[in-house]
N, C-alpha and C positions, 0 to 999 in steps of 0.2 A: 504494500500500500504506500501511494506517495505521502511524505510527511510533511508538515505544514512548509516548512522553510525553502522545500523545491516549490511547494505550487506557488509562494511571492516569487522568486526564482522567473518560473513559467510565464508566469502574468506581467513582472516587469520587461521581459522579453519580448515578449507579443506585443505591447502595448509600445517599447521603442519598435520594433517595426511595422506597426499598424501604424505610429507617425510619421516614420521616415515614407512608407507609401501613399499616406496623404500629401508630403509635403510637396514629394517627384511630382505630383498628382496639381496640386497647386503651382506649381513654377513651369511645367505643360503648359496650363490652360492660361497664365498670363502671357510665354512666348508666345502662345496663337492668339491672344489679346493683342498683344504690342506689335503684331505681323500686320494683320487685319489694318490697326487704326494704321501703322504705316503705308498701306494699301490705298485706304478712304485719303490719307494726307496727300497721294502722290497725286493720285485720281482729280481731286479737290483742285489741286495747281495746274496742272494741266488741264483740266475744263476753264482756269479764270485766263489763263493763256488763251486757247482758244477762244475763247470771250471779247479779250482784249484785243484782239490779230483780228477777230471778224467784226467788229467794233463800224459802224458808219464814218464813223471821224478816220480810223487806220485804213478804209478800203478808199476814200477820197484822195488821201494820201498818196495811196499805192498805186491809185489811176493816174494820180496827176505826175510821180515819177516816172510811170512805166512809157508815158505820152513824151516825153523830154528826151532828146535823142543828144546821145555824150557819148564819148572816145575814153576821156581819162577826166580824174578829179580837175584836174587846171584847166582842163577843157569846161566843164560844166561851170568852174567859178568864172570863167571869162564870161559864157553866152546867160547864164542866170543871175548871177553876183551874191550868193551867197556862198559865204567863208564861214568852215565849221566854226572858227573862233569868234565869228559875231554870235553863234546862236549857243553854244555847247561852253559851260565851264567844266574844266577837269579838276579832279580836286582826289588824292588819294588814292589813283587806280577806280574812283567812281566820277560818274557823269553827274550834274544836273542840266534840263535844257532851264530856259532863259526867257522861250520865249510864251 
């Protein structure tokens, strides 16, 4: 017959791997939590992208460059007269426009 000291013995045993299988169990289901919302975040920018790219104001734009017939930049600042440095400040590897 088992004697009282093995069945605490038994029972503290089960009970650490009854936890340590809950916890595998728990850090599982938050990697496929943290997968997921990184999924919905990428998803999310790339729809505001496309958003902004098919935008009225960005397709006027792109018509009114695509209509402008240029060779090279020095070419286009002679017949349009815009110089990126009237419109565009650079500041730290980032842009702001200006205008």
């Amino acid at each position: 017959m088992i004697q009282i000291e093995y069945l605490a013995l038994i029972l503290t045993g089960l009970g650490i791997i009854v936890s340590i299988l809950y916890y595998a169990s728990v850090l599982r289901n938050a990697n496929k939590t943290q997968q997921i919302q990184l999924e919905t975040r990428q998803a999310q920018f790339m729809s505001q992208i496309s958003n902004e790219l098919n935008s009225v104001e960005n397709r006027m734009i792109y018509f009114e460059l695509s209509a402008m017939e240029w060779t090279d930049w020095a070419d286009f600042e002679n017949k349009y007269g815009i110089r990126i440095e009237d419109t565009v400040v650079f500041m730290d590897d980032e842009f702001i426009s200006v205008n």
